[in-house]
N, C-alpha and C positions, 0 to 999 in steps of 0.2 A: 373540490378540485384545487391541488397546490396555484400559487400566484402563479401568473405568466415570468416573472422576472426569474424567479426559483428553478421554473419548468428550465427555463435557458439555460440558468448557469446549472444545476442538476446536470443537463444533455452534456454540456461543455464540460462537469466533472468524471463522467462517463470514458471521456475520452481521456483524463489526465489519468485516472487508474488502470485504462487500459495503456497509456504508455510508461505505468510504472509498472506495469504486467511483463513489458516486452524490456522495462530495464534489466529488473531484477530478473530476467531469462538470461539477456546478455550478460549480468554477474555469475550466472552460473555456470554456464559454458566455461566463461574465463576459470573461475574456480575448478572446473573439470578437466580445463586441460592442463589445471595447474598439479592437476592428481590428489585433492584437495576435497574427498568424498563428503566431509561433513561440511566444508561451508558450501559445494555444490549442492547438497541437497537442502541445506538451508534455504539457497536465494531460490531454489525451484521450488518449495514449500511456499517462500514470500510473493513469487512466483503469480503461483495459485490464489494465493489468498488476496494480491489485487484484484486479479481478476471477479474474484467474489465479489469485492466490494463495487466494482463495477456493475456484475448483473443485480446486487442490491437496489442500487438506485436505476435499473431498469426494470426491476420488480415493482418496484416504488410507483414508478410514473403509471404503468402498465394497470395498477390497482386504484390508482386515481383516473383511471381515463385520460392521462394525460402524453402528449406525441413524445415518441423516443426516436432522438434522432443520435445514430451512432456515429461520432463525427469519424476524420479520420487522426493519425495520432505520427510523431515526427519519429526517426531512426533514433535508435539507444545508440549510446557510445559503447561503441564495440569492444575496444582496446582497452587497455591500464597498464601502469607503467609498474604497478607492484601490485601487492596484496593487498596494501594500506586502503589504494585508490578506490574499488570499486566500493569497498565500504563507506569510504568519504563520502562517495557519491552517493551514497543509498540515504545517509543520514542527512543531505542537503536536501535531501527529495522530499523525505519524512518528513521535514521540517516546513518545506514549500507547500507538500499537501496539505500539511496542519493550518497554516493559511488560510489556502480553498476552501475547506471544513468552516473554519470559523467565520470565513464570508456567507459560505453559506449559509449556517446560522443568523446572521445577522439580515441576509435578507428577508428569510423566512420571518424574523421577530421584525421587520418592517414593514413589512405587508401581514401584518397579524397573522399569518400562515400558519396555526396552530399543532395543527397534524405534520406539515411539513419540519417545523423545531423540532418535534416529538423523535419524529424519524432519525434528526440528522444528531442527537443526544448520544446515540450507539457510537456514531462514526469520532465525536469528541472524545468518547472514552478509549476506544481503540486509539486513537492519534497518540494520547498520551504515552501508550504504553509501545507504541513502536515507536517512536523517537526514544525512549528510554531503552529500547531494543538494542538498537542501532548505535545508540552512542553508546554503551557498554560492550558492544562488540567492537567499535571503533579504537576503543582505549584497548581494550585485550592483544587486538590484531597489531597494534603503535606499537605494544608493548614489549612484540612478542615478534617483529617483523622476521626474523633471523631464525624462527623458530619455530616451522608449521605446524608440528606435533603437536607443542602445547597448544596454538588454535585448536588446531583438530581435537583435542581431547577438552578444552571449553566448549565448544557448538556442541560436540555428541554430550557433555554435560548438562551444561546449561539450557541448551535451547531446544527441549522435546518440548510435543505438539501438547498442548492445555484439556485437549479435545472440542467436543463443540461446545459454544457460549450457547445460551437460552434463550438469551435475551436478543440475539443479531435479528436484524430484519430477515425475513425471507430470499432467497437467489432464484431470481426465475431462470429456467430450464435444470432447476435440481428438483 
């Protein structure tokens, strides 16, 4: 059974992914009614893929016997003042979960929480690679503010789906 300390902040990271579930929603919208089909279907992809990472770690707990409590999670910021914005925001996020992540680790390697590190190795590797995400689309989007197309034709380039990894934890209710 993961450490009690784990169990907490695990439940309490449940909820940070579910309100990066309901950001990158409200990015998308914005991008949808900006008529902006590929980075709309981008943040609704990233979307999704919080949400994974959330029933992740309620799979997790669930397979340890351990209590899931699903807290509740604050309103996204609705609005943006340009295209720039809602990406800014995404890459501050990226940046702030990568945090979480790496607390979590640390308490897990403090409470010798073996199984629970093991676990939380996937979520390390993914952090990397979506802040590299994110601030490559940041630079694109700065770059290019004046000029949706060429976004558009970067996202529909650059950023198709990888398919599944192998190695992710399981999502419970998939």
């Amino acid at each position: 059974m993961p450490a009690a300390r784990f169990v907490d902040q695990l439940n309490a990271q449940i909820g940070n992914e579910l309100a990066a579930h309901n950001q990158y929603l409200a990015c998308a919208v914005y991008f949808d009614a900006q008529t902006m089909p590929q980075m709309a279907a981008f943040f609704y992809g990233q979307a999704l893929e919080e949400r994974e990472h959330a029933m992740m770690m309620v799979r997790y707990l669930l397979d340890t016997d351990s209590d899931v409590v699903i807290p509740g999670v604050a309103a996204p910021v609705p609005t943006f003042a340009d295209v720039v914005a809602p990406v800014a925001l995404a890459l501050d996020q990226e940046r702030r979960v990568t945090e979480q992540i790496n607390a979590l680790l640390r308490i897990a390697r403090e409470e010798n929480d073996f199984a629970s590190e093991q676990f939380m190795q996937w979520f390390i590797k993914e952090q990397v690679e979506e802040v590299a995400t994110m601030s490559d689309l940041l630079a694109v989007v700065t770059r290019n503010v004046g000029d949706v197309e060429d976004i558009e034709e970067y996202v529909a380039r650059e950023q198709r789906g990888e398919g599944a990894d192998p190695t992710a934890p399981r999502v419970a209710g998939a």
